[in-house]
N, C-alpha and C positions, 0 to 999 in steps of 0.2 A: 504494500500500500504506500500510495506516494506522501511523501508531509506537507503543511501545508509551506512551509518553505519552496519544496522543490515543485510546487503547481505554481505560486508564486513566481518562479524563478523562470517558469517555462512559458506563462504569461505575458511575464516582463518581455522574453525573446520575443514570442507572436508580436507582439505591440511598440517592437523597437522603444523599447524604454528600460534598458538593460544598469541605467545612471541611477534610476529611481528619481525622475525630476520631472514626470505628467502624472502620476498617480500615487498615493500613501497607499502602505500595504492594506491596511484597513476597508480603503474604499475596494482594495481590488478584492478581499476576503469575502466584504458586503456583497460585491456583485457577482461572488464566484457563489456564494451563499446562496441567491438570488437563484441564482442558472441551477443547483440544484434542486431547489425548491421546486422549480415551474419545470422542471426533468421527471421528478416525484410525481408530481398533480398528474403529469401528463400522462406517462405509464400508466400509473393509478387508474387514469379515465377508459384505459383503454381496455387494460389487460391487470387486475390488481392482483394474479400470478404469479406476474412476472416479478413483482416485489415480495415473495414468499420467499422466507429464508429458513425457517423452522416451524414446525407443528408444535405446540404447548400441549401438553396433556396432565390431566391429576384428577385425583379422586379429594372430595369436597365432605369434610367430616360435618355430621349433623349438627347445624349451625353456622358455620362456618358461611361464610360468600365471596370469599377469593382463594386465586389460585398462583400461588409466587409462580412467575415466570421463569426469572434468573438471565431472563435475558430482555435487551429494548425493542420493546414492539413500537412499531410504526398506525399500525391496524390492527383488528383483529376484525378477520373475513367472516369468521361461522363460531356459535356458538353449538354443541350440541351435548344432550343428557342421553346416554343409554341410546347412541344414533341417529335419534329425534333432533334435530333443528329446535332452537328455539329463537324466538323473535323478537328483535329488540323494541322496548317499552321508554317511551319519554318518560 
């Protein structure tokens, strides 16, 4: 995975600003931040799949209404009990 240095740095090349004297890193983080955001949305709209990286699964002790992940969810696509779908409630 690249850091945010070396996307920085690879930017700076595209943009012939290799000096760092048209843009603070900040702005170009902001708009690099930006372009993934509206990457995400847009997948998402399409195909929200294609943004699956892991299945969550566990068993819910009587009482209980959460289930630790251990991992960062973006979405959660389907909720299901025992197979059944269940639907989400405002």
């Amino acid at each position: 995975m690249l850091t945010v240095e070396a996307i920085l740095n690879r930017v700076r090349a595209a943009i012939h600003d290799e000096q760092k004297t048209g843009y603070s890193d900040a702005t170009l983080t902001s708009y690099i931040n930006d372009g993934i955001r509206f990457l995400r949305r847009t997948v998402f709209a399409i195909n929200p799949l294609l943004l699956t990286d892991v299945d969550v699964s566990g068993t819910l002790a009587a009482g209980e209404s959460r289930i630790a992940a251990g991992v960062r969810l973006s979405h959660v696509s389907a909720v299901r009990v025992g197979g059944r779908l269940l639907t989400q409630m405002n």
